[in-house]
PDB file of the backbone (N, CA, C, O) and the ligand in Angstrom, with CONECT records:
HET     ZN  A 101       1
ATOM      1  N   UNK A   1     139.779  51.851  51.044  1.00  0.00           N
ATOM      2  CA  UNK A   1     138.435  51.393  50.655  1.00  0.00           C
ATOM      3  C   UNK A   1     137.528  51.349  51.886  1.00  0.00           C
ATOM      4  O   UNK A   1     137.739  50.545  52.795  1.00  0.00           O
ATOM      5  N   UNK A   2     136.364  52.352  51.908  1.00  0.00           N
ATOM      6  CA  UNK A   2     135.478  51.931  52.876  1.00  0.00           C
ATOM      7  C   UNK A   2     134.766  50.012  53.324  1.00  0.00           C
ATOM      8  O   UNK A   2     134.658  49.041  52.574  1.00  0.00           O
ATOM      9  N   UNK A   3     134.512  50.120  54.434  1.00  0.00           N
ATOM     10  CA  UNK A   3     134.463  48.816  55.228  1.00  0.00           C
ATOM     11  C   UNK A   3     132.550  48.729  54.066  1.00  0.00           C
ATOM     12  O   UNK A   3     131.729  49.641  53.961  1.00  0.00           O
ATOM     13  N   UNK A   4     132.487  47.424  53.486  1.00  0.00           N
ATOM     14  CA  UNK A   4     130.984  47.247  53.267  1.00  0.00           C
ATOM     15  C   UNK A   4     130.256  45.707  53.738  1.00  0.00           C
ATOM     16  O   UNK A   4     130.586  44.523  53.672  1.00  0.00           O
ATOM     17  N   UNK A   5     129.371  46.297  54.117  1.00  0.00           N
ATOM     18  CA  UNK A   5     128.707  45.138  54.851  1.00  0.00           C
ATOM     19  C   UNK A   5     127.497  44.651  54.152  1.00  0.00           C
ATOM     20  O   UNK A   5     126.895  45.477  53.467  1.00  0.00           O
ATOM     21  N   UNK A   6     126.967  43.225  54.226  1.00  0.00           N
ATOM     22  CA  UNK A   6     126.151  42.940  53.516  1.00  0.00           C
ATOM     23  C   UNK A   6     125.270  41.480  54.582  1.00  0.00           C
ATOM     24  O   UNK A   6     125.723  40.991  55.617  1.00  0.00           O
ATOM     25  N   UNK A   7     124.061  41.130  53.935  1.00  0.00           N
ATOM     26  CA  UNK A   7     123.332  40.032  54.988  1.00  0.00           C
ATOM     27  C   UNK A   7     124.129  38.856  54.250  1.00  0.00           C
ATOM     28  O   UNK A   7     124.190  38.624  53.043  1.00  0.00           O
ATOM     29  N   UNK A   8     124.656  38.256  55.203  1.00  0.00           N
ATOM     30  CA  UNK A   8     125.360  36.743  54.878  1.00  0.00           C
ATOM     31  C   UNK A   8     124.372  35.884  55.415  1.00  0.00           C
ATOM     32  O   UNK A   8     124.013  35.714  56.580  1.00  0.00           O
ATOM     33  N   UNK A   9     123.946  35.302  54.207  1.00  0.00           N
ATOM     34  CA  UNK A   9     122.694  33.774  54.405  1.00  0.00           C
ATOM     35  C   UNK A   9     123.468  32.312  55.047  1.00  0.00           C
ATOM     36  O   UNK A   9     123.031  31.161  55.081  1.00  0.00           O
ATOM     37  N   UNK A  10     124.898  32.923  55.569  1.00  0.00           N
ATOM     38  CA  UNK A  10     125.403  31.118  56.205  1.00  0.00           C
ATOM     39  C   UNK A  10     125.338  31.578  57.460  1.00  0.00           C
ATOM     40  O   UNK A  10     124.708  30.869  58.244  1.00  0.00           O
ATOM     41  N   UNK A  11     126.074  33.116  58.099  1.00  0.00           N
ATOM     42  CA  UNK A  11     125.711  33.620  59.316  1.00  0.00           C
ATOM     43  C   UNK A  11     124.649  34.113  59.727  1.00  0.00           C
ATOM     44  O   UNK A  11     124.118  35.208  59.544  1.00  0.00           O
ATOM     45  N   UNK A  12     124.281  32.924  60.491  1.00  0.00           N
ATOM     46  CA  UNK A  12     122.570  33.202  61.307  1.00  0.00           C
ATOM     47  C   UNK A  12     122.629  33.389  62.553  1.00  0.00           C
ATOM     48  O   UNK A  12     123.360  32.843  63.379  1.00  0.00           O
ATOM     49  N   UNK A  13     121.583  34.438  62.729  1.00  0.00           N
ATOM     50  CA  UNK A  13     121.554  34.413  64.732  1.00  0.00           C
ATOM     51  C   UNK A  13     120.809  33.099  64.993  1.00  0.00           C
ATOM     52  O   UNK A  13     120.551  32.122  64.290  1.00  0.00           O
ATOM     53  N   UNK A  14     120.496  33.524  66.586  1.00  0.00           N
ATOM     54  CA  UNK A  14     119.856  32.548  66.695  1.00  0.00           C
ATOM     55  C   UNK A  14     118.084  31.984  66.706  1.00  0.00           C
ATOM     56  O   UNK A  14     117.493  30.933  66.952  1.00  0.00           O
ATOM     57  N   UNK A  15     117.729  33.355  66.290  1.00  0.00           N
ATOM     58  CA  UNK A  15     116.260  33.007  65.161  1.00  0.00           C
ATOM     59  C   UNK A  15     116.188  32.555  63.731  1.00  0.00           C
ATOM     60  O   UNK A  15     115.178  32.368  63.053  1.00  0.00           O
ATOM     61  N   UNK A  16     117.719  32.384  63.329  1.00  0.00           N
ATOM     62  CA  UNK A  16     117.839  31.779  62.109  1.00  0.00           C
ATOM     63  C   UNK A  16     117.523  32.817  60.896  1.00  0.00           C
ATOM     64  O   UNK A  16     117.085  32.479  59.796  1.00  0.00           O
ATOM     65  N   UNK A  17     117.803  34.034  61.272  1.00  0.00           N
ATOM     66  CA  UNK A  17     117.986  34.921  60.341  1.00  0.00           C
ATOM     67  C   UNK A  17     119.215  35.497  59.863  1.00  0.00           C
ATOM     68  O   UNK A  17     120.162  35.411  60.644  1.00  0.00           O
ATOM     69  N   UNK A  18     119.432  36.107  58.675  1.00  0.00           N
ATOM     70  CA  UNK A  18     120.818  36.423  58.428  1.00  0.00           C
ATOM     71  C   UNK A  18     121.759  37.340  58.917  1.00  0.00           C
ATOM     72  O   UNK A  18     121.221  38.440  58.788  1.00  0.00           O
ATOM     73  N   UNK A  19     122.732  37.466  59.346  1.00  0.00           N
ATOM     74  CA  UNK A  19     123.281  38.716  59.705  1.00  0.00           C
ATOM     75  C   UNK A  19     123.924  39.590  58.900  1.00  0.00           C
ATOM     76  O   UNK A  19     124.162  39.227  57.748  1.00  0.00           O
ATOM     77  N   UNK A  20     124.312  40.846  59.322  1.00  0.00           N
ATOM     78  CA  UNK A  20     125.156  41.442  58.763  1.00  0.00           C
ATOM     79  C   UNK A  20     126.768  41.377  59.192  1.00  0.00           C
ATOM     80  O   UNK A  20     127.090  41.503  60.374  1.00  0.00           O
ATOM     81  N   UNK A  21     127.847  41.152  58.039  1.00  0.00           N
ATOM     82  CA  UNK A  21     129.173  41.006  58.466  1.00  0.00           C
ATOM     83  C   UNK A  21     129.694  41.943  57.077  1.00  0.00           C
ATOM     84  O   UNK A  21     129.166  42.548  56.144  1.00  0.00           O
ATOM     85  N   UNK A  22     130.787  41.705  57.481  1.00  0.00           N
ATOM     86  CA  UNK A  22     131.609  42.833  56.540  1.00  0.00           C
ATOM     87  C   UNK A  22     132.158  41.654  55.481  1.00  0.00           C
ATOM     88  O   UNK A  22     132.592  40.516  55.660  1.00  0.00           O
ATOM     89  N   UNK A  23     131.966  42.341  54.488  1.00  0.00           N
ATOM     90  CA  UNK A  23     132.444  41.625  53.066  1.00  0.00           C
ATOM     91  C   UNK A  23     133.800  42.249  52.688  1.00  0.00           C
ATOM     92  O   UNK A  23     134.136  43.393  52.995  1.00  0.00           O
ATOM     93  N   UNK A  24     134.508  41.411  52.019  1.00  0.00           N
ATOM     94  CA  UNK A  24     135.975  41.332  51.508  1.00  0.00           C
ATOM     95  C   UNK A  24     135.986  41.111  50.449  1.00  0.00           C
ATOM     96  O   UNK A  24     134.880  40.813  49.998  1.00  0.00           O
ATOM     97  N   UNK A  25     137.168  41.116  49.447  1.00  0.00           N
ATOM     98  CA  UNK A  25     137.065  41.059  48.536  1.00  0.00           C
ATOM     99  C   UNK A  25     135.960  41.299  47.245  1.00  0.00           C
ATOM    100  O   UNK A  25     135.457  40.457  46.500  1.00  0.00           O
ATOM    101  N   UNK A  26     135.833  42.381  47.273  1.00  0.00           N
ATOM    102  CA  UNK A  26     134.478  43.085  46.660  1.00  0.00           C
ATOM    103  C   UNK A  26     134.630  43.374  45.588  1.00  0.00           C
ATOM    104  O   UNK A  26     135.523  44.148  45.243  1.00  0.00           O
ATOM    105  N   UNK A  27     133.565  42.675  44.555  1.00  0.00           N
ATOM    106  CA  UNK A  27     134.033  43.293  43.007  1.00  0.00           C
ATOM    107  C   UNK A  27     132.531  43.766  42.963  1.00  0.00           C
ATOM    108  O   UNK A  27     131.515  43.321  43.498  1.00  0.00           O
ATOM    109  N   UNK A  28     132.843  45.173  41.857  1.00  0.00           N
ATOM    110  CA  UNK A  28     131.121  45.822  41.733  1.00  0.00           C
ATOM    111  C   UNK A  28     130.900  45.785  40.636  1.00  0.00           C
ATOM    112  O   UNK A  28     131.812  46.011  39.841  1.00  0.00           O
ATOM    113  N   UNK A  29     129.377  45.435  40.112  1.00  0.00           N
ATOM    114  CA  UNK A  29     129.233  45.460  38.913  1.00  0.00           C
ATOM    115  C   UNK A  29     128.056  46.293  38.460  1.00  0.00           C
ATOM    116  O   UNK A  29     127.272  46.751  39.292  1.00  0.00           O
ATOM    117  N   UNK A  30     127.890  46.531  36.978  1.00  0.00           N
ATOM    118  CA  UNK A  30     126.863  47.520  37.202  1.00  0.00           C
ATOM    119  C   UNK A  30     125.747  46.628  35.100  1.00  0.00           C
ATOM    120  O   UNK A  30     126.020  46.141  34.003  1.00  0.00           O
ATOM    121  N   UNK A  31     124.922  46.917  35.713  1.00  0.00           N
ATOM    122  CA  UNK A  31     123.853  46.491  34.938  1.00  0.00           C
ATOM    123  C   UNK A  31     122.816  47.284  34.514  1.00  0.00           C
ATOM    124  O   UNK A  31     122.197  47.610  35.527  1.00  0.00           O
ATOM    125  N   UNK A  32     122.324  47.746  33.571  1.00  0.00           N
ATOM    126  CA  UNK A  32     121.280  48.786  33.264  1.00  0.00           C
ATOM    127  C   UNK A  32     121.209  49.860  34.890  1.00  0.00           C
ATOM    128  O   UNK A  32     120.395  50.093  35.783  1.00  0.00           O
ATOM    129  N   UNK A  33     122.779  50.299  34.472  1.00  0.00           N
ATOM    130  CA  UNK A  33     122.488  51.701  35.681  1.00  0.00           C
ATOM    131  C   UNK A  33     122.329  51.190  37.114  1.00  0.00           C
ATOM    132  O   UNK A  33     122.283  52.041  38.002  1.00  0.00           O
ATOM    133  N   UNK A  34     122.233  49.791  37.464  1.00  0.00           N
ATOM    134  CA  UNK A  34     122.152  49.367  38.720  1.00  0.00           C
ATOM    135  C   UNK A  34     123.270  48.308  39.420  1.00  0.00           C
ATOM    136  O   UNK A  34     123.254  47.086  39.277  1.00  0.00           O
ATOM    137  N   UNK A  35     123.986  48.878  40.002  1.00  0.00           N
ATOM    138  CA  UNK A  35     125.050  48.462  40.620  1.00  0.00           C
ATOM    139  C   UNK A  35     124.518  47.416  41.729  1.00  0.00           C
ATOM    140  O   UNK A  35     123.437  47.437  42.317  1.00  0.00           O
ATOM    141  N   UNK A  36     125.932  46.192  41.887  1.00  0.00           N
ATOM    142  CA  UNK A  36     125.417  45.272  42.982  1.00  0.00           C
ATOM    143  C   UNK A  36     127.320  45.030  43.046  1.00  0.00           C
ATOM    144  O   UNK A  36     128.173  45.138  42.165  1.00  0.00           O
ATOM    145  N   UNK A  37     127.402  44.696  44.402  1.00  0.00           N
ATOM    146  CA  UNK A  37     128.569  43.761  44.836  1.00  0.00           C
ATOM    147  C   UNK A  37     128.253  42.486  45.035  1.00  0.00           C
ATOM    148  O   UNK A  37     127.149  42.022  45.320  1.00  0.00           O
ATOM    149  N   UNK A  38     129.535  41.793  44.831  1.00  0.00           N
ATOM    150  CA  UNK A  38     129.698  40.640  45.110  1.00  0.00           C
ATOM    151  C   UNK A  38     131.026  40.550  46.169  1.00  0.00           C
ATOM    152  O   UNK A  38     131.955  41.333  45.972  1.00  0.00           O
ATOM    153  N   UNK A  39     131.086  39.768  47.078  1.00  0.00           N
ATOM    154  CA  UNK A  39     132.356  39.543  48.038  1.00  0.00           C
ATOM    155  C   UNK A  39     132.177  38.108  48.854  1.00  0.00           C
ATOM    156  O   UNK A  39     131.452  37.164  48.540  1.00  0.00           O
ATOM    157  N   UNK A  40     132.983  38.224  49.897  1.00  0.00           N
ATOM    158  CA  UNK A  40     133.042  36.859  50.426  1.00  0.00           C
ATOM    159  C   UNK A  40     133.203  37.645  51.832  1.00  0.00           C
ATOM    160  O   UNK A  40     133.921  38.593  52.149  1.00  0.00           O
ATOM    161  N   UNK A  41     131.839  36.547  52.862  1.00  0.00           N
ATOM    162  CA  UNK A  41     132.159  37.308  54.518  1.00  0.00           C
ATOM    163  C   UNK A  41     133.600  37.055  54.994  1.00  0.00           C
ATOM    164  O   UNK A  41     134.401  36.237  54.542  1.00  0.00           O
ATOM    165  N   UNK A  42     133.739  37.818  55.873  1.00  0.00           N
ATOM    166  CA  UNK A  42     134.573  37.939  56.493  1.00  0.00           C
ATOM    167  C   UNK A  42     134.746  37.129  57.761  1.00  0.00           C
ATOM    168  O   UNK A  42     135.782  37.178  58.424  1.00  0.00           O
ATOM    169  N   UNK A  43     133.649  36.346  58.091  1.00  0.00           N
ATOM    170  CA  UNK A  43     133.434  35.643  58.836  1.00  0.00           C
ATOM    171  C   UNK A  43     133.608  33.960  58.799  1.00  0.00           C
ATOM    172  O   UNK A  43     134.410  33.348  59.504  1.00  0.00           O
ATOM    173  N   UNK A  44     132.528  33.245  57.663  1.00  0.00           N
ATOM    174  CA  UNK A  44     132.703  32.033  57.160  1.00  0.00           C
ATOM    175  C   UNK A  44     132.804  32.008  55.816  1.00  0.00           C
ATOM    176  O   UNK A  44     132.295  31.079  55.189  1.00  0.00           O
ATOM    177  N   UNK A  45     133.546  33.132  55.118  1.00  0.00           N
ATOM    178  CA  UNK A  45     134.135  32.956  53.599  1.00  0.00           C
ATOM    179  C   UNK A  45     132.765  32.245  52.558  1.00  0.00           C
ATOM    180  O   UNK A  45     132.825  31.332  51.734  1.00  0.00           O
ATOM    181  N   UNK A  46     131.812  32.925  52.914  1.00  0.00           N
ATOM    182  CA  UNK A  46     130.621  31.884  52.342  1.00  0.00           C
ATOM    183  C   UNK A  46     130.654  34.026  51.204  1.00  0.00           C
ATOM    184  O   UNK A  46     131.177  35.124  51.394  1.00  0.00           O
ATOM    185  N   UNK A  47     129.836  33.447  50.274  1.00  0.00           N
ATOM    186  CA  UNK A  47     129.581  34.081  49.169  1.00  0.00           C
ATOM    187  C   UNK A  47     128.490  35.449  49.673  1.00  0.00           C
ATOM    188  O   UNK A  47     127.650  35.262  50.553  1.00  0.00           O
ATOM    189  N   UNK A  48     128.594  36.319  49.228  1.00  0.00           N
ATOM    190  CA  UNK A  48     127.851  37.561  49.618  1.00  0.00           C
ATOM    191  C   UNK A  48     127.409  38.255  48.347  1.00  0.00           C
ATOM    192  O   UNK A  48     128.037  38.329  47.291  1.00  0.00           O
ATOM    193  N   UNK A  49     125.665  38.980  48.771  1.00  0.00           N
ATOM    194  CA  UNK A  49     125.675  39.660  47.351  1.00  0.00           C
ATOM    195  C   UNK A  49     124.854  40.861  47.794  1.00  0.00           C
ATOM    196  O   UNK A  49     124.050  40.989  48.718  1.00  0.00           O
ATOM    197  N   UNK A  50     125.304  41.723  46.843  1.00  0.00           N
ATOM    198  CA  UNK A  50     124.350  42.828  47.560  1.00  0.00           C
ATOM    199  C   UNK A  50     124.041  43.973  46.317  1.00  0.00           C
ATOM    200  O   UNK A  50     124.937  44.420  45.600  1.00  0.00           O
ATOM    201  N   UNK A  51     122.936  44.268  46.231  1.00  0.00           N
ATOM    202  CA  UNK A  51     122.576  45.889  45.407  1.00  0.00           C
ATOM    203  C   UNK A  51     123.270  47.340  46.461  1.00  0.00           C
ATOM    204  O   UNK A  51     123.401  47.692  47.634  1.00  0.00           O
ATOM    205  N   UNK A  52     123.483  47.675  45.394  1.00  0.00           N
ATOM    206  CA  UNK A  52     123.512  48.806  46.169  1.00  0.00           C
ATOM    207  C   UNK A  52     123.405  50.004  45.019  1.00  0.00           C
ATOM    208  O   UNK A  52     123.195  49.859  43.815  1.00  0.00           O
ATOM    209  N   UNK A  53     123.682  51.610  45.998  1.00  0.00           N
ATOM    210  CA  UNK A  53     123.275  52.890  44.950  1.00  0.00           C
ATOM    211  C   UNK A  53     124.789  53.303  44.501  1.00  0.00           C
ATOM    212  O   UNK A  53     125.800  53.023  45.145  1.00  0.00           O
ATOM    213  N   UNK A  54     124.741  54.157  43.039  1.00  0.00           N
ATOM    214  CA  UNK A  54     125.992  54.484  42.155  1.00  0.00           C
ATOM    215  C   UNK A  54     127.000  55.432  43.499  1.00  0.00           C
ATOM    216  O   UNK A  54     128.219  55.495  43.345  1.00  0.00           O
ATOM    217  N   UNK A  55     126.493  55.949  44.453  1.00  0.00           N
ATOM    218  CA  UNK A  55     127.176  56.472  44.758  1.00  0.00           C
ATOM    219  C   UNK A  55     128.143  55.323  45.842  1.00  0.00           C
ATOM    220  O   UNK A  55     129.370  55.403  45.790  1.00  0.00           O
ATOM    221  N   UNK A  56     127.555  54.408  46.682  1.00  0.00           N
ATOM    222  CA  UNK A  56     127.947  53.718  47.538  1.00  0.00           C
ATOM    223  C   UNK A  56     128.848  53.000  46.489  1.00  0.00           C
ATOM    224  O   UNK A  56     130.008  53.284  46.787  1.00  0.00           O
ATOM    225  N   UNK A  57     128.822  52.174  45.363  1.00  0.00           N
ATOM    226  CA  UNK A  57     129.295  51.777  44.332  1.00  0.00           C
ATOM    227  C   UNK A  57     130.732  52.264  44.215  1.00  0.00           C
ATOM    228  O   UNK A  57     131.684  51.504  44.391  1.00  0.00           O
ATOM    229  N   UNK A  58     130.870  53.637  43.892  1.00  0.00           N
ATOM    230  CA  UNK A  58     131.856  54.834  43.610  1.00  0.00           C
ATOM    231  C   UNK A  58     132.758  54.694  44.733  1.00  0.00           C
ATOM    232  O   UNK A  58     133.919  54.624  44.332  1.00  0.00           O
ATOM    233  N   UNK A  59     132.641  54.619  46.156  1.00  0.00           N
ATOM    234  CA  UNK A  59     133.410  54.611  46.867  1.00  0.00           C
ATOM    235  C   UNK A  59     134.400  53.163  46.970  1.00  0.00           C
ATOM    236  O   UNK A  59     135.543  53.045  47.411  1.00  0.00           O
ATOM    237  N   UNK A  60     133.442  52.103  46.362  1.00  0.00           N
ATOM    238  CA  UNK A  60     134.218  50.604  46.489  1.00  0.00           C
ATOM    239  C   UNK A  60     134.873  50.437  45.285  1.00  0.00           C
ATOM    240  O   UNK A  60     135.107  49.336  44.786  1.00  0.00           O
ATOM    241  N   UNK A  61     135.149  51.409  44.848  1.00  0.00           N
ATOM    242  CA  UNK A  61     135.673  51.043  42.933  1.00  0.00           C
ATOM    243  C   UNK A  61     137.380  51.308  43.071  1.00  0.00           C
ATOM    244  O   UNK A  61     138.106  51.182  42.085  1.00  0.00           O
TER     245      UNK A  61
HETATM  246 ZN    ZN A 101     129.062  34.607  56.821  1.00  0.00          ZN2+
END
């Protein structure tokens, strides 16, 4: 399974914006043709969510 990364809203720099970390445990779902993941960082296990396109989708399935 390719590595997917997403902005985690608990990991902040230090302007207090979100970063990007790699998400785990990734389930994808798809809704009127528009796919999104859900996972947990890899960092502080805090909740992750992300849209993404059918093809990026396809590779995490
Ligand atoms: Zn995090």
């Amino acid at each position: 399974m390719a590595e997917l990364k997403g902005l985690c809203m608990r990991c902040r720099d230090e302007n207090k914006k979100p970063t990007m970390q790699v998400m785990k445990d990734i389930k994808i779902s798809e809704k009127n043709n528009r796919y999104s993941a859900k996972g947990q960082c890899t960092t502080c296990d805090g909740n992750m969510f992300k849209f993404m396109s059918k093809d990026d989708a396809a590779k995490h399935q």
